[in-house]
VOGU-3710 file (C-alpha; in Angstrom, 3 decimals, decimal comma):
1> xxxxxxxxxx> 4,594/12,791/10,256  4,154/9,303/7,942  3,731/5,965/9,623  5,576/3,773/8,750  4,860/-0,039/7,345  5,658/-2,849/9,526  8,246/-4,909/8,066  9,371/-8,294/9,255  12,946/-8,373/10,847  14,103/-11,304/8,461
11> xxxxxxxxxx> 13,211/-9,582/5,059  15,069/-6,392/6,812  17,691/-8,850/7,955  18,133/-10,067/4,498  18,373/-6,403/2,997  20,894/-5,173/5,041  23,588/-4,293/2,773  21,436/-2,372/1,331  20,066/-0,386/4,151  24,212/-0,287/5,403
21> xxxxxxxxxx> 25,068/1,406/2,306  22,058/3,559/2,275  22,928/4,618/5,721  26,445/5,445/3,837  24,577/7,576/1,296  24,345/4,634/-1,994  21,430/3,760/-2,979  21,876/0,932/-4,310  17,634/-0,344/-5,321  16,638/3,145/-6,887
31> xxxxxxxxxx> 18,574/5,113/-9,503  18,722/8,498/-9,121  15,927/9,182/-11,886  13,465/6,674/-9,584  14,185/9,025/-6,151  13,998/12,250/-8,062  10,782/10,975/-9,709  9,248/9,712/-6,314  10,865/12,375/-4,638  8,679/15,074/-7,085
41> xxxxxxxxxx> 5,566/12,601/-6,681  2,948/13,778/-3,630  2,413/9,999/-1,701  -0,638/10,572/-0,051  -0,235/9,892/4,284  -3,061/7,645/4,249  -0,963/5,171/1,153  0,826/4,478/3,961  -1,706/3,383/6,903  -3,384/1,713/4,073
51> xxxxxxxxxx> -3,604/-2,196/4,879  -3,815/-3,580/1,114  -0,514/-1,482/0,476  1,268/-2,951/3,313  0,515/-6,348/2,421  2,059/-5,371/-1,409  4,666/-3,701/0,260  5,730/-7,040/2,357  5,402/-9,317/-0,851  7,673/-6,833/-2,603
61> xxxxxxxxxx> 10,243/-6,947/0,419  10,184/-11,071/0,035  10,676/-11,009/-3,282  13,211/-8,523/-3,216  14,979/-10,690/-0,342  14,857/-13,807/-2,456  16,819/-12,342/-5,286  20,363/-13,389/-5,177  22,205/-10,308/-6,911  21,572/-6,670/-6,295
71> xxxxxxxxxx> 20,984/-6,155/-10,292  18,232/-8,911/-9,875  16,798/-6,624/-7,172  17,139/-3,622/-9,699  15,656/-5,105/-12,200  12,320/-6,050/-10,253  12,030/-2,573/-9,201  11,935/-1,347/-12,356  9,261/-3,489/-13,774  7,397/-2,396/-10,595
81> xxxxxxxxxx> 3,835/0,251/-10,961  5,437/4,004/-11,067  2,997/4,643/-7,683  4,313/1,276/-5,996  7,651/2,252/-6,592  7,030/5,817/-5,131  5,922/4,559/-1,822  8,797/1,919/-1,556  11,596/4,946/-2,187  9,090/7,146/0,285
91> xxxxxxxxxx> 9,159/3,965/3,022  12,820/3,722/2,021  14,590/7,062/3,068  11,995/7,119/6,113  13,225/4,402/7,429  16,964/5,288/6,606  15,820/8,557/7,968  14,740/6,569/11,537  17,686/4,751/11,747  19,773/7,889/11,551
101> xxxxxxxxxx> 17,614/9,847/14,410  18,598/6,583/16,386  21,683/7,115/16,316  22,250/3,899/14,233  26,560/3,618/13,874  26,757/2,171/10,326  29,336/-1,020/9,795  32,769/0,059/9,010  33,475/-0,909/6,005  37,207/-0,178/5,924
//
């Protein structure tokens, strides 16, 4: 089993519409050519224990956070490295993937 990178609770706090309608099954960072592509791509285990990666991962999670629109936050992930972008769509349905086994009851949204 992955570990998982340690993310701070008020990037994931800012992100949580998108983790709600991930939980929902929309994905709304990664078209469906960027999860397919990652998806097909072999992450090595140790990309994610890896200490420089998890610092590029939390920059990427700020950034992400300070973008006001979710088309902003599309954008940057596609100017993103291919192999950066694989490991945030790998951390990405693993942690969807967590909250799930927890049981996690997703907002109603009707």
């Amino acid at each position: 089993m992955k570990s998982f990178i340690t993310v701070k609770m008020e990037v994931l706090e800012s992100l949580e519409r998108i983790v709600q309608s991930g939980i929902n099954g929309t994905h709304l960072l990664f078209s469906n050519w960027m999860i397919r592509e990652a998806f097909a791509s072999d992450v090595p285990d140790e990309l994610f224990t890896d200490k420089q990666i998890e610092g590029q991962v939390q920059e990427i999670l700020a950034k992400l956070a300070e973008f006001d629109t979710i088309e902003e936050r599309q954008d940057f992930i596609e100017t993103l490295d291919i192999d950066m972008r694989n490991i945030l769509v790998h951390l990405y349905f693993g942690f969807l993937d967590k909250l799930v086994g927890q049981n996690y009851t997703p907002e109603v949204l009707h």
